[in-house]
C-alpha positions as a printed Julia matrix, in Angstrom:
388×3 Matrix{Float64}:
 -60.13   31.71  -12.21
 -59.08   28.29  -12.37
 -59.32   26.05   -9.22
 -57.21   23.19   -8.48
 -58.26   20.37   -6.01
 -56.21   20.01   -2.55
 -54.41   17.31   -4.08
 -52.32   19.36   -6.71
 -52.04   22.15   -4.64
 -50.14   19.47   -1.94
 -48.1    18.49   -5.17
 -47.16   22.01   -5.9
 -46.98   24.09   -2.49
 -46.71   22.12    0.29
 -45.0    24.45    2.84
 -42.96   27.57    2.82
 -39.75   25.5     2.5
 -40.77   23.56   -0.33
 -41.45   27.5    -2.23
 -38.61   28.95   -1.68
 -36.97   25.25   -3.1
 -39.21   26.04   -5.77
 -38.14   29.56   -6.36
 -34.59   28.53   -6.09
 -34.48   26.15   -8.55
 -37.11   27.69  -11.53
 -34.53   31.36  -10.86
 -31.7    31.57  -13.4
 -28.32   30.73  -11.85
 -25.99   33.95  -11.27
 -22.46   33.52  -12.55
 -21.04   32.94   -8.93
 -23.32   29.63   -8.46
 -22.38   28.44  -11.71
 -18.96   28.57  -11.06
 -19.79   27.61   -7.31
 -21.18   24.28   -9.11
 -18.56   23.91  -11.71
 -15.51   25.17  -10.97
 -11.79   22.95  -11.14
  -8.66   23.18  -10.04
  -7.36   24.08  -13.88
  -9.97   27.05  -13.88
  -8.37   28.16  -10.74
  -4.79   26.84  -12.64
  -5.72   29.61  -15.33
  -6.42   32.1   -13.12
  -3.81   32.23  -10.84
  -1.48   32.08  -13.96
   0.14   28.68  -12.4
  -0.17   24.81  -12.8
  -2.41   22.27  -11.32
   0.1    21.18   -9.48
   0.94   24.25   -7.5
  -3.28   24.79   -7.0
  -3.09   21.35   -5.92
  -0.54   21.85   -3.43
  -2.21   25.2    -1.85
  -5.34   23.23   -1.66
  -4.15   20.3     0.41
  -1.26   22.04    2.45
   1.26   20.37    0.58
   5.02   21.81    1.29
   7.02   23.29   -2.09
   4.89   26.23   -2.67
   5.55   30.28   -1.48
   3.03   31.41    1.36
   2.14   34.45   -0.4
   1.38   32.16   -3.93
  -0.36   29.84   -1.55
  -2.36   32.89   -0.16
  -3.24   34.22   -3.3
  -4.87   30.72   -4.88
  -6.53   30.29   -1.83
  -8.43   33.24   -1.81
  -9.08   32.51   -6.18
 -10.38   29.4    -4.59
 -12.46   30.75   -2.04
 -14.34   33.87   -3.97
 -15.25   30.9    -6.93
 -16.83   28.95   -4.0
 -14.61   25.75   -4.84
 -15.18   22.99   -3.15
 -13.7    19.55   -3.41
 -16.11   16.86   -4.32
 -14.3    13.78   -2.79
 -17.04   12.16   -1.39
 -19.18   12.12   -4.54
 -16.18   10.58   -6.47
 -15.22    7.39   -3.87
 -19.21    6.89   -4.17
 -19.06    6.84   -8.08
 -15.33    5.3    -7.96
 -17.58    1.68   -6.09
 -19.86    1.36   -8.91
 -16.98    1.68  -11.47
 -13.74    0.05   -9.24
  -9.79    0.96   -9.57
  -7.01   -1.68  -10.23
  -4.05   -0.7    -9.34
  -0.85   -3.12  -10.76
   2.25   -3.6    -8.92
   4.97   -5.1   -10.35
   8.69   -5.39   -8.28
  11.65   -7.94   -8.11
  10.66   -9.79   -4.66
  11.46  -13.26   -5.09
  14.09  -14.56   -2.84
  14.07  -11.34   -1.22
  12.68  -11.02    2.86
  12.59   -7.29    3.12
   9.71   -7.49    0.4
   7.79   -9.49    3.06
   7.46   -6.08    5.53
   6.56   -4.11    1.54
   3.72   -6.55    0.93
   2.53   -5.89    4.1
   2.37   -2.38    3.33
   0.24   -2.64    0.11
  -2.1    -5.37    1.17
  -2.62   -2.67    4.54
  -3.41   -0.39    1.7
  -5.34   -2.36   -0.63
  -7.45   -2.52    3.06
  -8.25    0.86    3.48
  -9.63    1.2     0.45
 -11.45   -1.95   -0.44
 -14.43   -0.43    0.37
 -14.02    1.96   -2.89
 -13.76   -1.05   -5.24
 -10.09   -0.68   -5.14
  -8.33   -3.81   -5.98
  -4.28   -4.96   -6.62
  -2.87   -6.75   -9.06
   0.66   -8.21   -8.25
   3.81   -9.33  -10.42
   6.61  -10.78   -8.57
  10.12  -11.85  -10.23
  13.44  -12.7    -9.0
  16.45  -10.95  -10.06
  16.91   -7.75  -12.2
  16.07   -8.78  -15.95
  14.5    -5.74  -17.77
  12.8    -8.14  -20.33
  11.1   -10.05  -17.62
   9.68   -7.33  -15.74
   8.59   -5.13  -19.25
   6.53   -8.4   -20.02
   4.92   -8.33  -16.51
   3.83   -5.11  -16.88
   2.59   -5.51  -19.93
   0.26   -8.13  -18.69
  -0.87   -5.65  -16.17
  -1.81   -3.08  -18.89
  -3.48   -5.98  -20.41
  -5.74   -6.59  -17.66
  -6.87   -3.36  -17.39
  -4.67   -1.72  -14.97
  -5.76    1.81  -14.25
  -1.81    3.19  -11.99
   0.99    1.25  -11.76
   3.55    0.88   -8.54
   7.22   -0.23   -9.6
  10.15   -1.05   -8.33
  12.33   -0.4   -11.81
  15.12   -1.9   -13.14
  17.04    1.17  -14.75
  17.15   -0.04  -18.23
  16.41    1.86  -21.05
  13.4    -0.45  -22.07
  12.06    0.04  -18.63
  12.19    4.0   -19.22
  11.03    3.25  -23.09
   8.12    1.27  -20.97
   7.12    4.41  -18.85
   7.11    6.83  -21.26
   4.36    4.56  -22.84
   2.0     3.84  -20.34
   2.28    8.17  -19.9
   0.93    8.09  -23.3
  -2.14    5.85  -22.52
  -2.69    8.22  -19.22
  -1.52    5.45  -16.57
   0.19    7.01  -13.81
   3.06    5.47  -12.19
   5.03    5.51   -8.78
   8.23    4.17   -8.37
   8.92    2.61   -4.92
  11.65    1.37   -3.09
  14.17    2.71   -6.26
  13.99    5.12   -8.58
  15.1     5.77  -12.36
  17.12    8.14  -14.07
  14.98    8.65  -16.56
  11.65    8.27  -17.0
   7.73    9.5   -16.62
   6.86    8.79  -13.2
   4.32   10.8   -10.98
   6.3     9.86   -8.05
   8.96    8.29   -5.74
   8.73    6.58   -2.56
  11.75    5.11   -1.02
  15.14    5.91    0.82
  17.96    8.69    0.2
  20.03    5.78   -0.91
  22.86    7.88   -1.33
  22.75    9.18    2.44
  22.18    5.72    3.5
  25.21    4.61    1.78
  27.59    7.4     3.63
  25.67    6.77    6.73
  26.89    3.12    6.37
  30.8     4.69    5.8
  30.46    6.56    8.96
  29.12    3.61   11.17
  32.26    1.16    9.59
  34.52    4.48   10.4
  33.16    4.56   14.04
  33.6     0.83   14.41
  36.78    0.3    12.83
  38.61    2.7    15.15
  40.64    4.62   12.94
  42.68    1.28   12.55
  43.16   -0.02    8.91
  40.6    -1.83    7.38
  39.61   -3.74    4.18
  36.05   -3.77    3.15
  34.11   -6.11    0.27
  31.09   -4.07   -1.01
  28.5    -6.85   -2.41
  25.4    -4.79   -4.3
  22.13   -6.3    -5.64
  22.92   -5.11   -9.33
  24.28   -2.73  -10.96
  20.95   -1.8   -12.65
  19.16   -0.72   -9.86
  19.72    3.19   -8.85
  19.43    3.07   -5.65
  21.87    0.32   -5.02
  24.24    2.61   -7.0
  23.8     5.23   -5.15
  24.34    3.69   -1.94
  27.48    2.3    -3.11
  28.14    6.12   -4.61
  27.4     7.5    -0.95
  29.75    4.58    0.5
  32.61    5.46   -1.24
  32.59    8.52   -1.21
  32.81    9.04    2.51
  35.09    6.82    2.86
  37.87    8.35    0.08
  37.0    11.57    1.56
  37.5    10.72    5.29
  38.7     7.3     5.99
  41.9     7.24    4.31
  42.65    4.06    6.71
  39.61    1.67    5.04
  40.49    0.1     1.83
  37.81   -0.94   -0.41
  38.43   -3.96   -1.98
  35.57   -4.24   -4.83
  32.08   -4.46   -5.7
  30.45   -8.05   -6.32
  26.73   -8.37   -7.41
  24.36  -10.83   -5.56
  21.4   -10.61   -7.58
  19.76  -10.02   -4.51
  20.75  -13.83   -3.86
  21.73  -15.74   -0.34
  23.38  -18.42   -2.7
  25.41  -16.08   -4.17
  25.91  -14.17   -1.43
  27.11  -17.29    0.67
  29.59  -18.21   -1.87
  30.95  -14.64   -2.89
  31.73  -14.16    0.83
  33.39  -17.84    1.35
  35.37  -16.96   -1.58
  36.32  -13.84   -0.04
  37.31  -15.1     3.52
  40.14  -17.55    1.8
  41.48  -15.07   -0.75
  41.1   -11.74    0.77
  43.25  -12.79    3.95
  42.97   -9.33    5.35
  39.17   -8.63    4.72
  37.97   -7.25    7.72
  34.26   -6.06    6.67
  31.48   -6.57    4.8
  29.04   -4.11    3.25
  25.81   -5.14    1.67
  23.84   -2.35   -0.06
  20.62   -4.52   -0.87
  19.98   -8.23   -0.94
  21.82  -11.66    0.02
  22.33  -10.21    3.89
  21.29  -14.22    5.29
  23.93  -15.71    2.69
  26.75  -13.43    3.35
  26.09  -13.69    7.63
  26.2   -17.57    7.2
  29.26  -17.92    5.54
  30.81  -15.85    7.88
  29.88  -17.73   10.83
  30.9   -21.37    8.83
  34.29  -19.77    7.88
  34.58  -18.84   12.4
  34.72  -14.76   11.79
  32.11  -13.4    13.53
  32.87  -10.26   15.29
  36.06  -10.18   13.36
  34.47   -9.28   10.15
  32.12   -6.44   10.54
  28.68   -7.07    8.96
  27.05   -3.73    7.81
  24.32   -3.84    5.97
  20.35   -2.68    5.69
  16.85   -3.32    6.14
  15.46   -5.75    9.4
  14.46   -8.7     8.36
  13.93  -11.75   11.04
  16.75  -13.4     9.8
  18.97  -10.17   10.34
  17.37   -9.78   13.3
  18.93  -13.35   14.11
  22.37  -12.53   13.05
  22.18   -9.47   15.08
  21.52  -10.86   18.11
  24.31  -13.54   17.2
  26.33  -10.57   16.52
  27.43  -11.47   13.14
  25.63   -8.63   11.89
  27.28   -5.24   13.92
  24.89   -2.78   11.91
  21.72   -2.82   10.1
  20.25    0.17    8.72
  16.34   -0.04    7.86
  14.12    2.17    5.28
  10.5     1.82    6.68
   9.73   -0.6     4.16
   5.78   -0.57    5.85
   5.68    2.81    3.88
   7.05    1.43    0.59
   4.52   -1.0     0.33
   1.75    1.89    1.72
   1.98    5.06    0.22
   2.71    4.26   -3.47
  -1.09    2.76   -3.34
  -2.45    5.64   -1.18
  -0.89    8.14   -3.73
  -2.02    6.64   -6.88
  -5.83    6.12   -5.3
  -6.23    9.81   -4.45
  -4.88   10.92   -7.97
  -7.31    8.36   -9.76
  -9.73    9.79   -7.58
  -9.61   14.05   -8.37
  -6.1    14.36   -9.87
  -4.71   14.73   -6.56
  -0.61   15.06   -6.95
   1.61   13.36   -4.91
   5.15   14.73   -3.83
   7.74   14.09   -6.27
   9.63   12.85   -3.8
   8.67   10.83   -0.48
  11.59   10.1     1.29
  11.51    7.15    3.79
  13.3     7.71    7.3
  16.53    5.58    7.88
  17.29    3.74   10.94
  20.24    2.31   12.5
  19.75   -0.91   14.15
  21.98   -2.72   16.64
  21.87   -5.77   18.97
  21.22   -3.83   21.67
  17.43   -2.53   20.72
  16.34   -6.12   21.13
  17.71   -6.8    24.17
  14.53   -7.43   26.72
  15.12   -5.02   29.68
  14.74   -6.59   33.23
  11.83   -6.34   35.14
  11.31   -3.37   37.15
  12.32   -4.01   40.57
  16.04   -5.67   39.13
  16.49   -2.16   37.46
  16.54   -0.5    40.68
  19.11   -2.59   41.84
């Protein structure tokens, strides 16, 4: 019999852990820890007869999907032993890092100011993972200008993409491209009508637009009224549909408010200022102002150079410091904000985990609107004078 010194014996058996490692690993797998080492969410796609995304939703508690469907993949997932390797993919994910591009129409505009904060708080969290942003800013809402921007992004080696798009049909041309070449997108802050996107994060614009009707109803006491709507452009949706959600409440219920027209801003306080100067001298019985988007600052100014403030109601959205200002001056009677924290935020969040393990985000991610008035800025007294 053949003898082997005490050194190879401690190579080979050292204890009785290291044979049954031994044994484990020199034993032919059975089928269940093959699959318990290999299985995906498309093999449990294929056997649940459904899509990724509905085993992706089960998986991570996601809302859209029936309990009993939910039940059923579930239980596929637990008898194939899935489980999600996460932790093995953010290590790999530092050695090979994500870039993420963001392109959106942010010059001149302050409510960006509370987005960027949102995706550099993003960009933060997951730094650590080699994640890192590229930005394109532009002002105004020419297609051609941000198609080029985002094609420098590609260019660079862009692996998502976070947009605010212009609804254009070479912007939609644009997405249906970069589906092509496998780059996810998100759409933030507005959406398209068209288009391949993997998701959108921003307002009900729409709703936001009636709940703007209703507040200039509630303020204008059933007495008749005359409003000016001034929009960002007519190519973004969601302005449109704000103006859509505007008008249609008041047709429907204010029979009292006339609406005088719609006037672009580019998202401009230049042309803001003048549009509403304009307006004070020939509109003699204006009596409010909406804003769906940009130009708030402009249009507040010229109100308070032309002496109307308080006469002319100011509704408009978002909370930026200078509408803060004209709040508490009380040109502004109304601001409505959109969490724009969570614009900025989420869009980068969403696209990570996807580029991570195919994680889907919601079609939809609808941020919460907020009216706004002087009065949630006023500093309350000190104790002791309240109980006076």
């Amino acid at each position: 019999m053949m003898r082997l010194d005490n050194t190879c014996q401690r190579a080979i058996i050292k204890s009785s852990r290291a044979r049954a490692r031994l044994h484990r690993f020199t034993q032919p797998c059975t089928k269940g820890e093959l699959l318990m080492a290999n299985v995906s969410i498309k093999q449990i796609a294929d056997l649940a007869g459904v899509s990724r995304g509905t085993v992706d939703r089960a998986l991570n508690d996601r809302y859209g999907i029936d309990p009993d469907l939910k039940a059923r993949i579930l239980k596929i997932a637990t008898d194939l032993g899935y489980k999600s390797n996460r932790a093995g993919k953010m290590l790999s994910i530092r050695k090979s890092p994500l870039r993420i591009g963001v392109q959106m129409p942010s010059i001149g505009n302050d409510f960006f100011l509370d987005v960027e904060q949102g995706l550099l708080a993003a960009a933060k969290t997951y730094e650590d993972f080699g994640l890192t942003l590229e930005i394109r800013t532009m002002k105004g809402f020419d297609a051609h200008t941000q198609v080029a921007q985002v094609r420098e992004l590609v260019a660079s080696g862009i692996h998502g993409l976070a947009l605010v798009p212009i609804n254009h049909p070479d912007v939609v041309q644009l997405l249906d491209e970069l589906s092509d070449k496998n780059i996810p997108v998100i759409t933030f802050n507005t959406d398209l009508t068209d288009g391949k996107r993997l998701g959108f994060v921003g307002n009900d614009y729409w709703r936001s637009g009636a709940t703007a009707a209703g507040v200039l109803r509630l303020l204008s006491h059933h007495e008749p009224a005359s409003v000016a709507i001034l929009t960002g452009s007519v190519q973004m949706l969601g302005h449109n549909q704000r103006i859509h959600g505007f008008t249609q409440v008041i047709r429907q219920y204010c029979p009292d408010i006339e609406i005088i027209d719609v006037f672009e801003t580019n998202d401009d306080d230049l042309t803001a200022y003048d549009l509403t100067r304009n307006l004070l001298v020939q509109e003699p019985r204006l009596t409010a102002l909406y804003l769906t988007a940009g130009g708030v600052t402009g249009a507040a100014r010229a109100v308070e150079v032309a002496g109307r403030s308080g006469q002319v109601q100011v509704i408009c959205h978002d909370l930026t410091d200078a509408e803060k200002m004209h709040l508490d001056r009380g040109t502004i009677s109304v601001t409505i904000g959109q969490q724009p924290f969570d614009q900025g935020y989420k869009p980068i969040q969403y696209l990570f985990e996807y580029l991570l393990d195919g994680t889907l985000p919601p079609a939809e991610t609808i941020t919460r609107s907020e009216i706004f008035i002087r009065e949630h800025f006023i500093s309350p007294p000190a104790p002791a004078e309240q109980r006076r």
